[in-house]
C-alpha positions, -999 to 999 in steps of 0.1 A, spaced: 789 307 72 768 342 78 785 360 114 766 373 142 782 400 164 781 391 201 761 425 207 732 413 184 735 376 198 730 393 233 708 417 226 685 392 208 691 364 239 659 376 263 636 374 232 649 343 225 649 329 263 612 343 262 601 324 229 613 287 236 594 254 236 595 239 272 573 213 259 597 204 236 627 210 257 613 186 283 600 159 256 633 158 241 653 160 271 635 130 289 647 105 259 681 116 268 702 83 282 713 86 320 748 94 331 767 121 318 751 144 291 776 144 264 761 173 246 774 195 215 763 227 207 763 237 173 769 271 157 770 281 197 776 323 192 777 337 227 762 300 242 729 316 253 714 280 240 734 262 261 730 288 291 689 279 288 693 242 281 717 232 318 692 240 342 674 212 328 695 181 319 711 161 344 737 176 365 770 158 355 771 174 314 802 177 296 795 202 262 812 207 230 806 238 220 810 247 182 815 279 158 839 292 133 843 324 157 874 318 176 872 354 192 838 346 205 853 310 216 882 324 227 859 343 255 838 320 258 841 302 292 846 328 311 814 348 299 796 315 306 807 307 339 807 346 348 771 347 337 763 319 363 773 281 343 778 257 370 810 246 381 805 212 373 791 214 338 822 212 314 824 228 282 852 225 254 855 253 228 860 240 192 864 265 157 846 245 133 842 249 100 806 240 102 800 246 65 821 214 60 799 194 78 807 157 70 849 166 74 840 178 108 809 148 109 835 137 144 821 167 163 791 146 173 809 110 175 798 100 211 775 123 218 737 118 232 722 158 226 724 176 197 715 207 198 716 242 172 694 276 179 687 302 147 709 279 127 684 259 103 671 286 84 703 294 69 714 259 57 707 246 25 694 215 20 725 187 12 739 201 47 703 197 64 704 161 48 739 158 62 733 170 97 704 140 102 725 112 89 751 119 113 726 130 143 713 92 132 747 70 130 753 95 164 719 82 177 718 113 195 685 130 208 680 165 190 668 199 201 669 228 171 657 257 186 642 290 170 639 282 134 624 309 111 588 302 98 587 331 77 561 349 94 567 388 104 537 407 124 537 441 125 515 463 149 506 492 136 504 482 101 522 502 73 513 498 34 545 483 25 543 452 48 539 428 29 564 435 3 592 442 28 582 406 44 586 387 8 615 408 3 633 390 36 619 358 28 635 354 -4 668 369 8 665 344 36 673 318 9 703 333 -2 734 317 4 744 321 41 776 300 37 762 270 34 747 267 -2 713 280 -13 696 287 24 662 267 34 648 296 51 612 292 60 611 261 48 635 249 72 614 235 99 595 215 73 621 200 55 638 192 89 613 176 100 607 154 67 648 139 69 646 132 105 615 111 103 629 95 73 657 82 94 634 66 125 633 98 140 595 107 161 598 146 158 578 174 175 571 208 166 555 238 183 560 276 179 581 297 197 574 330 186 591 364 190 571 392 211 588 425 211 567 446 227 569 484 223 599 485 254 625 470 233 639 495 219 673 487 204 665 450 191 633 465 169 655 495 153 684 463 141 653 444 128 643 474 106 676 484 99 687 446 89 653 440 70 651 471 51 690 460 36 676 425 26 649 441 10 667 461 -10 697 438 -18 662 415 -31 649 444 -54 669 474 -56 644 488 -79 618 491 -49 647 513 -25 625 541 -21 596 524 -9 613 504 12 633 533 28 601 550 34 590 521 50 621 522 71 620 557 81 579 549 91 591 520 113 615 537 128 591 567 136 571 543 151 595 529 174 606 560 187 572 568 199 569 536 214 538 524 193 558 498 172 558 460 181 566 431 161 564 394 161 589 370 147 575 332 137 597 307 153 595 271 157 613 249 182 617 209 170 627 179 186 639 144 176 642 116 191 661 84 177 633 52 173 655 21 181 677 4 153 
């Protein structure tokens, strides 16, 4: 499985907050069985999806959360209850191998929620497959936040746009850990197994907006693109490091932004 540090998983969290679905928060949310919210959180990082997510399930939740970073579990609960998680919402830190999906298929035995944010774009499709036959046998209610579409705007626009943007897109279906990734086809594919399995599913964008103010998250985006690029076609460096140092230019003087194409889906189990 591809790491994130916790700096780039909190630096990225306000653009993330910013960019989800309440509509489909609240649709799949409301098909979620009273009583306790036996939730588990998969791939969690620093739990930002979780941190969004409590404020509007039921109060009495009990989470699992799930990563194969046992420093960032290891810190876990108390950054989540330092940054404000109620007292009465309990969480259990688990390392996972999440790569070995149907050995650790228990993970989601008795639980109602499902839920994953930035995860489905690096899975390949067997796992994907995987995932919504056990969210299915689970017949848990799911919530897959901030999947890459593929889509990168740039404002102003530079020459070598485009190929930087196919660059990342085939280097987003590289293997991330989990086999040859979906990348943008993620949200489609998703959506084609969960219905497949008596699932009604709804998708909606969630865009990134990163406006000219956000400094530090647009100089790792064109620091962490232009290496994709490159690692894609080697042969096109110096044009893509041109492009790189134009960006970067462009940032500095506070006339860059960029928009990242997201899409939040939900799924809801029909009845057996």
């Amino acid at each position: 499985m591809s790491g994130f540090t916790a700096a780039w998983l909190s630096l990225r969290e306000p653009a993330d907050r910013a960019a989800r679905s309440l509509s489909v928060t609240r649709t799949a949310i409301d098909s979620v069985p009273a009583g306790i919210v036996r939730a588990v959180d998969l791939a969690t990082g620093t739990g930002a999806n979780v941190r969004y997510l409590v404020p509007h399930l039921a109060p009495e939740q009990d989470w699992l959360l799930v990563d194969n970073d046992e420093r960032l579990l290891s810190e876990l609960p108390v950054h989540m209850y330092r940054l404000g998680l109620p007292r009465e919402v309990r969480i259990e830190c688990r390392s996972v191998d999440l790569s070995e999906l149907e050995s650790a298929g228990d993970i989601l035995e008795g639980r109602c929620l499902v839920t994953a944010s930035a995860l489905l774009d690096l899975v390949s499709e067997p796992w994907l497959a995987s995932l919504a036959a056990l969210c299915r046998r689970a017949g848990a209610v799911v919530l897959l936040a901030l999947t890459y579409n593929g889509r990168i705007t740039f404002s102003p626009i530079e020459p070598a746009d485009e190929i930087v943007r196919r660059l990342v897109n085939r280097h987003q279906q590289t293997d991330k850990g989990f086999g040859p990734a979906l990348g943008p086809d993620a949200r489609v594919r998703t959506q084609l197994h969960f219905r497949s399995l008596g699932y009604s599913v709804t998708r909606e964008p969630s865009d990134w907006e990163l406006g000219p103010d956000m400094h530090d998250i647009q100089t790792q985006l064109i620091d962490g693109w232009t290496e994709a690029a490159i690692a894609i076609e080697p042969r096109d460096a110096e044009t893509i490091r041109e492009w790189q140092t134009r960006r970067q230019a462009h940032v500095a003087a506070g006339r860059w932004g960029v928009g990242g194409g997201y899409e939040y889906l939900g799924a809801i189990p029909g009845r057996s």
